[in-house]
N, C-alpha and C positions, 0 to 999 in steps of 0.2 A: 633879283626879287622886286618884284614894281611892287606900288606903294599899296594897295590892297593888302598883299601880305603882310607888308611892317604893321598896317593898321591890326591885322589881327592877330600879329602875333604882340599886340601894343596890350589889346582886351585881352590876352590869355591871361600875360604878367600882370595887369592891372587885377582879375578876378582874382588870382592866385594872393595878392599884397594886398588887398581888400579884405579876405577872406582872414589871413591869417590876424589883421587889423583886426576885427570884428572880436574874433576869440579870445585875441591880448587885451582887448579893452575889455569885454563882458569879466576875464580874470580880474582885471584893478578893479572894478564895478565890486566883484564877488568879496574879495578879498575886502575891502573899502567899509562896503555897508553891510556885509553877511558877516563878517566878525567870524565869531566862531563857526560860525555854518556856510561859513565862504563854500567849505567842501561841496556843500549839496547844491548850490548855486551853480560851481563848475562843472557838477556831472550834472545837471540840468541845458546848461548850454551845449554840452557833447550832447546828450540825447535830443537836445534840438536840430541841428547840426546832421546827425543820423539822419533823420527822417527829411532834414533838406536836402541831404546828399541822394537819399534813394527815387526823389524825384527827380532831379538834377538828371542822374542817368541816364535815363530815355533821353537825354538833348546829346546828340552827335557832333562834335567839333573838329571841323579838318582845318587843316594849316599846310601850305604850298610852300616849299622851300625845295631853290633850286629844282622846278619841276619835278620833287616827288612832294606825293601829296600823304601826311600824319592827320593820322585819324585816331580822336581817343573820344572819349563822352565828358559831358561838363562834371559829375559829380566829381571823375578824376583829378579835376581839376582841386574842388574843394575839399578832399575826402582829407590830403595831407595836414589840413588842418589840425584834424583830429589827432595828429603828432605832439603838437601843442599841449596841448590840454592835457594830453594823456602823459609825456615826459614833465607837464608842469608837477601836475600828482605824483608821479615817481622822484620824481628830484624832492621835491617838498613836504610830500604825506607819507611818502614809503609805499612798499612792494603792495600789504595790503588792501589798504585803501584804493590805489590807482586799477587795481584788481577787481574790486566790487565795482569801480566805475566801470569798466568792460563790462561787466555783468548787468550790470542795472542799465546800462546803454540795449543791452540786450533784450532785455524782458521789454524795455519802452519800444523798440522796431518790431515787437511780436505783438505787439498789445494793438499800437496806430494800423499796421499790415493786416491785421482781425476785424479792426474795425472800417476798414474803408472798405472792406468787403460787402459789409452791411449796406454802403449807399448805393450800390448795384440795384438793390431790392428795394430803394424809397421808390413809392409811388411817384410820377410825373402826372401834369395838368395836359390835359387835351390841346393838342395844337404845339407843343413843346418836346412831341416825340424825334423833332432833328436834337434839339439841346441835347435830351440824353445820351440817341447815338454818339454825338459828337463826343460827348461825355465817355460813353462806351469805347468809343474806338481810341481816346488818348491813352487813358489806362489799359489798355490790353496788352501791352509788352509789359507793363509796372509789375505783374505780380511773379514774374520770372527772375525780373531784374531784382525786384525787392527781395525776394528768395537767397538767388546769388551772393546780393550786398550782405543783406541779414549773416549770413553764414561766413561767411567770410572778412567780414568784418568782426566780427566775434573772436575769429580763429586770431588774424591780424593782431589787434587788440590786445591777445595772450602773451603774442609771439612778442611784442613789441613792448609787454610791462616784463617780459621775463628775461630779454635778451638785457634792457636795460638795468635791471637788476644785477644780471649775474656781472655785467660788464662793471657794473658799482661796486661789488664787493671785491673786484680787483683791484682798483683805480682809488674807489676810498671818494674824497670830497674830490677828490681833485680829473682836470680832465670831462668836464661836464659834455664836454664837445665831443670827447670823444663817444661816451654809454649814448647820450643824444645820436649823432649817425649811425653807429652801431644798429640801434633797435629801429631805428626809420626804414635805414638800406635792406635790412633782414625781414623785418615784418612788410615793407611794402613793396618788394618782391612777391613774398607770399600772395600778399592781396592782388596784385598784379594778375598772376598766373591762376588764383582763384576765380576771381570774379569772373573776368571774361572767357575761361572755360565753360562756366558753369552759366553765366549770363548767354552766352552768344554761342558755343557751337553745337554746331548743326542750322544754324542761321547763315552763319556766315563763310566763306571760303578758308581755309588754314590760312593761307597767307596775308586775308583783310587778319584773323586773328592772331597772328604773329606781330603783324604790325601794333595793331591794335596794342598788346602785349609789354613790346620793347619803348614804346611810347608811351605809355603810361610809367615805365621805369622812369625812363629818361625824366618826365618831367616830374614826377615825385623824387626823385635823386637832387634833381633841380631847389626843387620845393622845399626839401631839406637845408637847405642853406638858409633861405628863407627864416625857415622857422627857428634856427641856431640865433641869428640876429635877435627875435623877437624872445625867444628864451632867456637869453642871455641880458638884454633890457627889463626884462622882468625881473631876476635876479638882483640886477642891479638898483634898481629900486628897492627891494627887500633888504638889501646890502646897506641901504641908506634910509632905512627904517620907513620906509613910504607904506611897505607891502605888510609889515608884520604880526598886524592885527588878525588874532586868529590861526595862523599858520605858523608849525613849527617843523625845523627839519628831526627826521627821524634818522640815531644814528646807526649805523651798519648795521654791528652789533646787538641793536635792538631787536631788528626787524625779524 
């Protein structure tokens, strides 16, 4: 591998550990100063997160290893975040709460996706008709992709507060790690094989989409580890009354 690839396969891990940074601190933030409305805080920064990942997408990331070359898109990169946040609320708010967050993440990518439709149609100044094209021509895979994302992340999201759930009422408190992998592996499979169906073919060759496909597992599989670390510090702070303000665990039974 010459050094070009280390460098980028240096920025993948760096975006990926950034990323998940970002959403662990926006939690202690939430959790910190929202007090009781931490909740809404944290499904504010996943719906933020949403509509960065559906632009993200149109940016194509390849990675050369051992002369073959992995091709995935950057939102793939940041989407696993959304693991975070979304296991945060199931581990700590319960089934339905993390559930409304899927949902309300939902309505915010149909709402931003509506309205960027609209600046197609603002007027432009004379002499600025390159801007717009230019304009025009960035966005014009976005509403496919954002389609794709929207849908499928939705689905994702379900799969991922249900598997985690059921995987809970086995396991009980205990085993966090395990309902954690559980719903990442399962749901981001799903999202895996959603997305870039429904994004990409008939664009692309089966096999650029296959690749495509098993790459995106691979580094969400990855990425899950990741996020175990940063779950699992979160807890521990909660553990040591850092985090407690506001958030209480819901038990089994309850739910």
């Amino acid at each position: 591998m010459i050094f070009a690839d280390w460098a980028g396969l240096f920025w993948i891990v760096a975006t990926i550990f950034v990323s998940f940074a970002a959403v662990g601190i926006g939690i202690i933030v939430a959790e910190i100063f929202g007090r009781q409305h931490a909740v809404l805080w944290i499904v504010a920064i996943q719906g933020a997160f949403q509509v960065f990942i559906s632009f993200t997408s149109a940016q194509f990331v390849g990675l050369v290893i051992g002369g073959v070359t992995f091709i995935t898109i950057a939102g793939s990169l940041v989407y696993p975040t959304l693991e975070l946040g979304q296991n945060y609320l199931s581990e700590f708010y319960g089934l339905k709460v993390s559930r409304t967050s899927v949902n309300a993440q939902l309505v915010c990518r149909i709402i931003t996706a509506a309205l960027l439709a609209f600046l197609f149609l603002l007027p432009y100044p004379p002499k600025f008709e390159q801007n717009h094209a230019n304009f025009v021509s960035l966005n014009a895979i976005v509403p496919r992709i954002a389609i794709a994302s929207i849908i499928a992340t939705w689905i994702t999201g379900l799969v991922m507060v249900y598997v985690y759930d059921a995987v809970r009422n086995l396991t009980g408190e205990r085993m966090m790690w395990l309902r954690a992998l559980s719903a990442n592996i399962v749901s981001m499979t799903v999202n895996s094989i959603l997305f870039v169906l429904m994004a990409f073919a008939g664009v692309m060759s089966f096999g650029v989409l296959l690749n495509m496909v098993l790459v995106q597992i691979l580094f969400k599989f990855i990425d899950s580890f990741f996020e175990l670390g940063f779950l699992y510090g979160l807890r521990s702070l909660k553990d040591r009354g850092i985090l407690n303000v506001g958030a209480k665990e819901v038990p089994v039974e309850q739910r």
